[in-house]
C-alpha positions in Angstrom: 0.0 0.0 0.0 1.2 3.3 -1.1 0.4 6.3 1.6 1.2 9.9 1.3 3.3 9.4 4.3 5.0 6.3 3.2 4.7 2.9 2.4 3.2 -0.4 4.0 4.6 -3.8 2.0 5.4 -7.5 2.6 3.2 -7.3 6.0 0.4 -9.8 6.2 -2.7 -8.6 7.6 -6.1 -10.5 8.5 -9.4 -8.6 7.1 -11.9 -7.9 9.9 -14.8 -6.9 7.8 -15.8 -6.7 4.2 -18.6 -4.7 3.1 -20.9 -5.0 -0.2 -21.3 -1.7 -2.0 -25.1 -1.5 -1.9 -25.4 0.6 -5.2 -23.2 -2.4 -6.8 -22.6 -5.8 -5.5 -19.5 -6.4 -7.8 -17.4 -4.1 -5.3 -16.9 -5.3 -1.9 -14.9 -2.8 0.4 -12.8 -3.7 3.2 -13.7 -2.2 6.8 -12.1 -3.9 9.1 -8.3 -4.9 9.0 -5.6 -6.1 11.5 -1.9 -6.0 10.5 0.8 -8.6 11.5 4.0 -7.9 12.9 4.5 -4.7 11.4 7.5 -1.9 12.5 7.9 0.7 14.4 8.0 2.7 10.7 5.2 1.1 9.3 3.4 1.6 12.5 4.1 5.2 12.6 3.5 5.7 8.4 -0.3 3.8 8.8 -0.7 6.1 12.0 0.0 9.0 10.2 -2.6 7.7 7.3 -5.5 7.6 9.2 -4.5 10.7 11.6 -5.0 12.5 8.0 -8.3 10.8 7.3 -10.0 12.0 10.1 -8.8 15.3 10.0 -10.5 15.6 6.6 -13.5 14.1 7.2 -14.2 16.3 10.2 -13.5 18.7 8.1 -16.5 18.0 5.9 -19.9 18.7 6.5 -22.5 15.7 7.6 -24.8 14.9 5.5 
């Protein structure tokens, strides 16, 4: 996976929850994931990912 802060790969990870696209069953989304044995780096780089995601959606308006 390729992040604006970095980069997460070779890591295995075990998905927690897939979801089906109402609007189109052909594309599943993942919701749920739990990474194995990953580094300090990679910890800190996936960290900084979704640190930036939340940011921007409370930055958006509900609705």
């Amino acid at each position: 996976m390729d992040f604006p802060e970095g980069k997460i790969e070779g890591r295995n990870a075990i998905i927690k929850n897939v979801r089906r696209n109402p609007r189109s069953e052909n594309e599943p989304f993942v919701t749920g994931v739990s990474f194995i044995d990953i580094s300090e780096a990679q910890y800190e780089t996936l960290g900084g990912f979704l640190g930036s995601r939340a940011n921007e959606r409370r930055g958006n308006s509900r609705g």
